[in-house]
C-alpha positions in Angstrom: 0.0 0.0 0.0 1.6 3.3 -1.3 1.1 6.3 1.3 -0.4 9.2 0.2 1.6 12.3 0.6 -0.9 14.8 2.9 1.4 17.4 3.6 4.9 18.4 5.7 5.7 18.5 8.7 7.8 20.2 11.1 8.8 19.2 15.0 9.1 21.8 17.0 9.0 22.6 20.6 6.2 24.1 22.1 7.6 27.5 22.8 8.4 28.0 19.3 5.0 28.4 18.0 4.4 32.0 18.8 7.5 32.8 16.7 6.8 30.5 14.0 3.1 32.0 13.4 4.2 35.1 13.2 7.5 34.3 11.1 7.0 31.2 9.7 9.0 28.3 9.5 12.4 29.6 9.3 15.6 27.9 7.5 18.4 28.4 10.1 20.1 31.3 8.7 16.8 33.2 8.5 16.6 32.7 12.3 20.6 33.9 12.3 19.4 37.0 10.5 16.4 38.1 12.4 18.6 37.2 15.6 15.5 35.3 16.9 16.2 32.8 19.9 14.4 29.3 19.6 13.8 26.2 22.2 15.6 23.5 20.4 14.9 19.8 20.0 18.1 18.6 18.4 21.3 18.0 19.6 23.9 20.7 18.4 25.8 17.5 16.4 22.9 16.9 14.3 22.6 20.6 13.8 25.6 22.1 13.1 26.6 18.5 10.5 23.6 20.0 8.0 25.5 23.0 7.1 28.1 21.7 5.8 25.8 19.9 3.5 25.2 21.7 0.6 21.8 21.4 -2.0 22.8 20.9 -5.8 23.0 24.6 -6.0 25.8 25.0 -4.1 23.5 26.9 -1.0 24.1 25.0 2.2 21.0 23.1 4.1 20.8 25.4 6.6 19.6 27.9 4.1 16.1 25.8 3.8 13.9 24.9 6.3 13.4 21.1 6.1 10.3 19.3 6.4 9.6 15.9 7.0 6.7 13.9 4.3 6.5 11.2 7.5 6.9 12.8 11.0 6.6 9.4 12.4 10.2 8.6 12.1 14.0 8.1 13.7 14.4 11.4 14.4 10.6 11.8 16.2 11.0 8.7 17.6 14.9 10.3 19.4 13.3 13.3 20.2 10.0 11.6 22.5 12.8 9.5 24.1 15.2 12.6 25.3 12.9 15.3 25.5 9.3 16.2 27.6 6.8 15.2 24.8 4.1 17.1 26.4 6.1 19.6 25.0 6.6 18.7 21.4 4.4 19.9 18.9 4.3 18.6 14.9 3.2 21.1 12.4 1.1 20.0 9.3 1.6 22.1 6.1 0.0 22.2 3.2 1.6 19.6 0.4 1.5 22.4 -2.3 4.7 24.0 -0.3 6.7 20.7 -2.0 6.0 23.1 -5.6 7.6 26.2 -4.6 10.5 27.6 -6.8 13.7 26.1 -5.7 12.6 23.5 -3.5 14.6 20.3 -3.2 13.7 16.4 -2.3 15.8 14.6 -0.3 15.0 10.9 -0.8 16.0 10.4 3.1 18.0 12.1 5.8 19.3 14.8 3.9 22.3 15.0 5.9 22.9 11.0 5.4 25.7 10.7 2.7 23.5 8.1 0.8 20.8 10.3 -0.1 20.5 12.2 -3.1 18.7 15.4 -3.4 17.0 16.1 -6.3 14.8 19.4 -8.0 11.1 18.7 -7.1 10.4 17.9 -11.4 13.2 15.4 -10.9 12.6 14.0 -7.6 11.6 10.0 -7.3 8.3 10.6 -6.0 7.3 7.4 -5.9 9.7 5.6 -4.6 9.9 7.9 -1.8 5.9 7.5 -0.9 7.0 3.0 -0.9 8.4 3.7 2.6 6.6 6.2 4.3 4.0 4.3 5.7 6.5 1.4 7.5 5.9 0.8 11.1 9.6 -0.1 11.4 12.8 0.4 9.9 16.3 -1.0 9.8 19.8 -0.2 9.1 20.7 -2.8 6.4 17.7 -2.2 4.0 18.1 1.4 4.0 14.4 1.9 5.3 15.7 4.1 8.4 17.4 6.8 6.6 14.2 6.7 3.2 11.8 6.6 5.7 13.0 10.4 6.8 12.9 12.1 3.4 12.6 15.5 3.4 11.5 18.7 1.4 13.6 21.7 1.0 12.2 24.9 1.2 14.7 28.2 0.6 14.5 30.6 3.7 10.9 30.2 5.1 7.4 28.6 4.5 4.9 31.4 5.4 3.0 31.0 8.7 -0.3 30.4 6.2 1.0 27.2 5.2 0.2 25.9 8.4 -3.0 23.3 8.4 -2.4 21.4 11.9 -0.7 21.2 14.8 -0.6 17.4 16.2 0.3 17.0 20.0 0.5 14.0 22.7 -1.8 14.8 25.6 -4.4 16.6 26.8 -1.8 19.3 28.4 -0.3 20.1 25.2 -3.7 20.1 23.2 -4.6 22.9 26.1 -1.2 24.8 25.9 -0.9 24.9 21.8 -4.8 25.9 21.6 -4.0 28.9 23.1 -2.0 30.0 20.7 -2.8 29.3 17.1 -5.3 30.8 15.0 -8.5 30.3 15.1 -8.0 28.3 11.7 -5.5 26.2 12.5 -6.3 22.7 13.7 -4.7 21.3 17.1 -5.1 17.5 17.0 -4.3 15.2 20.1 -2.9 12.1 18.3 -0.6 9.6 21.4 0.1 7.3 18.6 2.3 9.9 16.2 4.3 10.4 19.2 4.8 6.5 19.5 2.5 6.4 22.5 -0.3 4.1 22.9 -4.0 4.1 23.0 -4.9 3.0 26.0 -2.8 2.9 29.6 -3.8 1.9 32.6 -1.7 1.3 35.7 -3.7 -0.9 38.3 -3.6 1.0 41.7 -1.1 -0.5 44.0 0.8 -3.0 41.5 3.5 -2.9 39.4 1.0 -4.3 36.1 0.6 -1.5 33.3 -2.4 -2.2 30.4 -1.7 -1.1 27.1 -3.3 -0.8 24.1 -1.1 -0.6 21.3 2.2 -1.9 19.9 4.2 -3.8 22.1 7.6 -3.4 19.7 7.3 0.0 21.1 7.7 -1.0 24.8 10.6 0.6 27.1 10.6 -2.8 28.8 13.7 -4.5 29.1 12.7 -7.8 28.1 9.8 -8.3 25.5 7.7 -11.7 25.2 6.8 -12.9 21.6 4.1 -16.0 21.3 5.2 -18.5 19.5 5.2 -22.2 18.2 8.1 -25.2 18.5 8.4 -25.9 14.8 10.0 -22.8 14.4 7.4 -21.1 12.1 6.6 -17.4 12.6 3.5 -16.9 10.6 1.1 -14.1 11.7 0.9 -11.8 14.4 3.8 -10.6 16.7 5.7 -14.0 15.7 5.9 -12.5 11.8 6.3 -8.6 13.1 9.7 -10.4 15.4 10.7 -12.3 12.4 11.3 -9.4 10.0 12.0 -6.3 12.5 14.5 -8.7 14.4 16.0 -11.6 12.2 18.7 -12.3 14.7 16.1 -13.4 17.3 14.3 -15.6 14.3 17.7 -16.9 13.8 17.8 -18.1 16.9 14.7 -19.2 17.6 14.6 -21.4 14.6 18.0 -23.2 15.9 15.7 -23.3 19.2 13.2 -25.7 17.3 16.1 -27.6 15.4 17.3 -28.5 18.5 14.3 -29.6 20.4 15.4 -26.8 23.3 12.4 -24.5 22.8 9.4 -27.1 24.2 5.5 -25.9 25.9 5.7 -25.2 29.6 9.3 -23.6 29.4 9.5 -20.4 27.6 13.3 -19.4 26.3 14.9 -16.4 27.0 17.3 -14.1 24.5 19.8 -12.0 25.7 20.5 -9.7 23.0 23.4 -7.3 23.0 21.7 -4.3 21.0 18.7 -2.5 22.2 15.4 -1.9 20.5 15.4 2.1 21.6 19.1 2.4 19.4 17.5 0.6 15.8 14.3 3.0 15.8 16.2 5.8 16.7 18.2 8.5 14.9 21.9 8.9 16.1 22.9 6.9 19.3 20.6 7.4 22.3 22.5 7.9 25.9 22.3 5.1 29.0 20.4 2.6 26.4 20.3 -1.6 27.3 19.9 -4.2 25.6 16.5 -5.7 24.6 16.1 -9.3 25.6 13.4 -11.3 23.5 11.4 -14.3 26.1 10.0 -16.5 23.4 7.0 -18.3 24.8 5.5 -20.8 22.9 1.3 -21.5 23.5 0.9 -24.0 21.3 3.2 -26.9 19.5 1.9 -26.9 15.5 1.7 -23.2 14.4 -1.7 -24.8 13.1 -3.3 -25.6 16.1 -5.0 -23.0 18.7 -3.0 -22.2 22.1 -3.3 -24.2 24.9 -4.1 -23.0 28.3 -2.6 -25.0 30.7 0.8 -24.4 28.0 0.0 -20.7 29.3 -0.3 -21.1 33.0 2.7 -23.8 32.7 4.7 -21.1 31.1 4.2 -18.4 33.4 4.8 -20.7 36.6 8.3 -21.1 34.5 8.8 -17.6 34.0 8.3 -16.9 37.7 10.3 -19.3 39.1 13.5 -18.3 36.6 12.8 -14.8 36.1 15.3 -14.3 39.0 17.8 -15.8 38.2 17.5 -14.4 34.4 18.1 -11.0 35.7 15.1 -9.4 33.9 13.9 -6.5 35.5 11.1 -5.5 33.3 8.7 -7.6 31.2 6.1 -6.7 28.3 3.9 -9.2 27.4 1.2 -9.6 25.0 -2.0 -11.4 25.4 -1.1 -14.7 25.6 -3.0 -16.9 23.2 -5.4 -14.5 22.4 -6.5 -13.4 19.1 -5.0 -16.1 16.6 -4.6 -18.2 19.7 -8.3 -18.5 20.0 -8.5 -18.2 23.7 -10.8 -15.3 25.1 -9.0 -12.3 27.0 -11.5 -13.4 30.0 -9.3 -16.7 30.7 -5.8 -15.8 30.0 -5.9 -11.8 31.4 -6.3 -12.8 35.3 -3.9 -15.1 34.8 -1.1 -13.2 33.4 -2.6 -10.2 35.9 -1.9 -12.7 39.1 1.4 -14.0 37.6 2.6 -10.0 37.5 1.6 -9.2 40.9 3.8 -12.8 41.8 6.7 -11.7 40.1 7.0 -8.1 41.9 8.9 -6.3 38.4 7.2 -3.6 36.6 5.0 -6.0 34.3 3.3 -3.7 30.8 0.5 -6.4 29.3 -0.6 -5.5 26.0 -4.0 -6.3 25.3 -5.3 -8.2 22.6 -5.7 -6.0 19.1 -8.2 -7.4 17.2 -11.2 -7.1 19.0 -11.9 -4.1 22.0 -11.8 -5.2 25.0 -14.6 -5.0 27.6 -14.3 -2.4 30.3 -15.4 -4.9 33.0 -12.5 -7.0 32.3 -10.0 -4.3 32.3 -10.7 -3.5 36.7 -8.1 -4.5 39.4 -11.1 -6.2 41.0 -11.9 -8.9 38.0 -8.2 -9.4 37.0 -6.6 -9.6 40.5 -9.5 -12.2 41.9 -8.2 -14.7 44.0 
């Protein structure tokens, strides 16, 4: 599926917007010129490597302000790790800006030494659009640098460009309201900002619902459902098998070898973390991402099991120790594809978190919306 270029975007912080609708966007020197001070988002590094960079003109990137066709990306993705995102704001303008005279594509990071940038009548349009809509990327394939193409514009794009202004939480929303026009559109949207739909910490534990993507989790160790015949098919199994080959790898030897088996779920320490492969330039005090594989059923054919559940999780409990993990995402196990109801396996994995005394985040199940009265401390904690 091709994504549909919409508009451009801009991340900015907060306190910028007052400038901005009354300047515009600015390119860097602009702001230089009319000696106007900004809050910055970016490291210095990343700034101060663009102007060195130069367009095919010869003018230097920092003589453009840059715009994004996919906000969701590396650099967004750096920027709600390191910084408060209640106070990041992303500015929709209008796609007709990508026309202008003298604008330039970038077809990726314009200030990666693999991308090329290209007059808009010459740029690879469509090409470009084939990776905006990924909901990862990688080093080797290339996706994480395309996936952050950019549009050039010379000096400034004129505060009347600007559609929408997208923000995280209710805070922001309030804050950014306050100050654009009338005409402008503020739009709370958590999952732009890599955030999930749902959250809810039961009072008194450690256990954290989610709703939403558990590849996104800061936990240290993340659980994937799978089978022991080493197939990864559908579901979370197939997302781990492309976004982390290394743990496929592995857990295919696992089935080989007859080591992965129902009732004891495999742990993988990994040496790289998820935070550093989704982000843009290296993020500070980052660990590893450990992978616990935890099979629920033994043919990828068949439905899960339960008692395979509530045999793996008395596993997990009793190892989890001496594994060293110190914080665990799981997703509802055997739920969905698995065919077993969220009503069965969600007090379970509920009572098995409150055992194992670690902050515990359990995703719930994505294809069908969850009942509110299964979602209380009182109905998931029963004894």
């Amino acid at each position: 599926m091709v994504y549909r270029i919409d508009g451009l975007y801009y991340i900015t912080h907060i306190d910028n917007l007052p400038s901005i609708f009354e300047h515009g966007v600015l390119s860097h020197t602009q702001m230089e010129k009319l000696n106007l001070t900004y809050q910055p988002i970016y490291d210095e590094g990343i700034v101060s490597r663009r102007q060195s960079i130069k367009a095919p003109n010869g003018r230097s990137l920092w003589e453009y302000a840059n715009f994004y066709f996919q906000p969701r990306n590396p650099m967004l993705y750096r920027v709600t790790r390191e910084k408060d995102i209640s106070k990041i704001a992303i500015l929709r303008l209008k796609p007709d800006l990508i026309k202008q005279e003298g604008a330039y594509i970038a077809d990726g990071n314009a200030a990666h030494n693999l991308s090329q940038i290209f007059p808009f009548s010459e740029a690879p349009l469509k090409e470009i659009q084939q990776h905006l809509g990924l909901e990862f990327w990688g080093e080797d394939d290339g996706s994480k640098r395309k996936i952050m193409a950019e549009c050039l514009i010379p000096e400034y794009a004129p505060p009347e460009t600007i559609d929408s202004v997208y923000v995280y939480g209710n805070g922001a929303y309030d804050a950014v309201s306050s100050i654009v026009p009338k005409e402008v559109s503020v739009v709370k949207e958590p999952c732009l900002f890599f955030m999930p739909d749902y959250k809810n910490i039961l009072n008194g534990t450690r256990i954290t619902l989610i709703q939403g993507d558990m590849f996104l989790s800061q936990a240290q160790t993340l659980t994937v459902s799978v089978n022991t015949v080493g197939v990864m098919g559908k579901g979370l199994a197939s997302r781990a098998k492309y976004q982390f080959p290394d743990v496929y790898v592995r857990y295919q030897d696992l089935c080989k070898q007859k080591e992965l088996v129902v009732g004891k779920p495999f742990l993988v320490k990994r040496e790289t973390s998820l935070a550093s492969q989704l982000s843009e330039g290296t993020l500070s005090q980052e660990k590893p991402t450990w992978f616990l594989l935890f099979p629920t059923k033994k043919h990828w054919k068949e439905n899960s099991d339960i008692q395979y559940i509530v045999d793996g999780l008395a596993w997990v409990k009793d190892h989890i120790k001496e594994w060293d993990v110190s914080s665990l995402a799981l997703p509802a196990l055997g739920c969905g594809l698995g065919g077993l109801p969220w009503e069965e396996v969600g007090p379970l994995m509920c009572q098995f978190a409150e055992q194992v005394g670690i902050p515990t985040i359990i995703y719930l199940p994505t294809e069908t919306k969850t009942p509110p009265q299964f979602l209380t401390k009182e109905f998931l904690l029963a004894k």
